[in-house]
N, C-alpha and C positions, 0 to 999 in steps of 0.2 A: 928472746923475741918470740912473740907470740903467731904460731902459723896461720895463717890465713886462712879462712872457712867460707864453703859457699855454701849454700841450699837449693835444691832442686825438687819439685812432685815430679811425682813417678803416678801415673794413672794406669793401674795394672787392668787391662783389659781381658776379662776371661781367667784372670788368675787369683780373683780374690778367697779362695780357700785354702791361700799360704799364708795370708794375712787374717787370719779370723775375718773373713766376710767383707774387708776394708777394700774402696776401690780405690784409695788414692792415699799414699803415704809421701813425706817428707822424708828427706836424706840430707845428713849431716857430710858434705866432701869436704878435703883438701882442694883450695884452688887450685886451678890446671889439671885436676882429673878426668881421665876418658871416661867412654861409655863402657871400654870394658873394666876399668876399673871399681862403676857405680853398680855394673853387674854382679863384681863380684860381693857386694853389699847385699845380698838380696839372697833371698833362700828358693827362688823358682830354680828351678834343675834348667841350665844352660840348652841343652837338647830340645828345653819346652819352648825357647823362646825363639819368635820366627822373624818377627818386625822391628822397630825401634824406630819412631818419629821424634824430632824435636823440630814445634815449629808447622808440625803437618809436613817433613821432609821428612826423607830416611835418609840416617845417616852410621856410618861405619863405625868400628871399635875402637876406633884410635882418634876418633871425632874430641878434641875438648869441650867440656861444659864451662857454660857460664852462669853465675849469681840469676837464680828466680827463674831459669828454663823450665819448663814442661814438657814433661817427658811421657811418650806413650809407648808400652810394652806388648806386643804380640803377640799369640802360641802362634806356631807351625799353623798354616789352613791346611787341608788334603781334601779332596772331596773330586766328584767326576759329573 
């Protein structure tokens, strides 16, 4: 049986110099994978990433994705 596949964009804010210049990529999941498992899809260094919206919500690492979500990516802010 053939496993179940979703798709999600990823809209990498602030990090398109991991992607040659691309702001918005597609991801091939397994249904019922987290967000940290979509993370670990991704070649941004974990350390760099500060936010995570789907939806215009934040949500945690054990969040499941669903079929056609939009997903937005963070760095870290610091500033005073």
């Amino acid at each position: 049986m053939l496993e179940e596949k979703i798709v999600v964009k990823v809209k990498l804010n602030l990090f398109p110099s991991y992607y040659d210049g691309k702001k918005e990529i597609e991801l091939k999941l397994e249904k019922d994978s987290t967000v940290e498992e979509m993370l670990s899809c991704l070649v941004i260094p974990r350390g760099d990433i500060g936010i995570i919206l789907i939806d215009n919500k934040h949500v945690k690492m054990d969040h499941r994705l669903l079929d056609s979500v939009k997903i937005d990516i963070y760095p870290i802010f610091a500033g005073g």
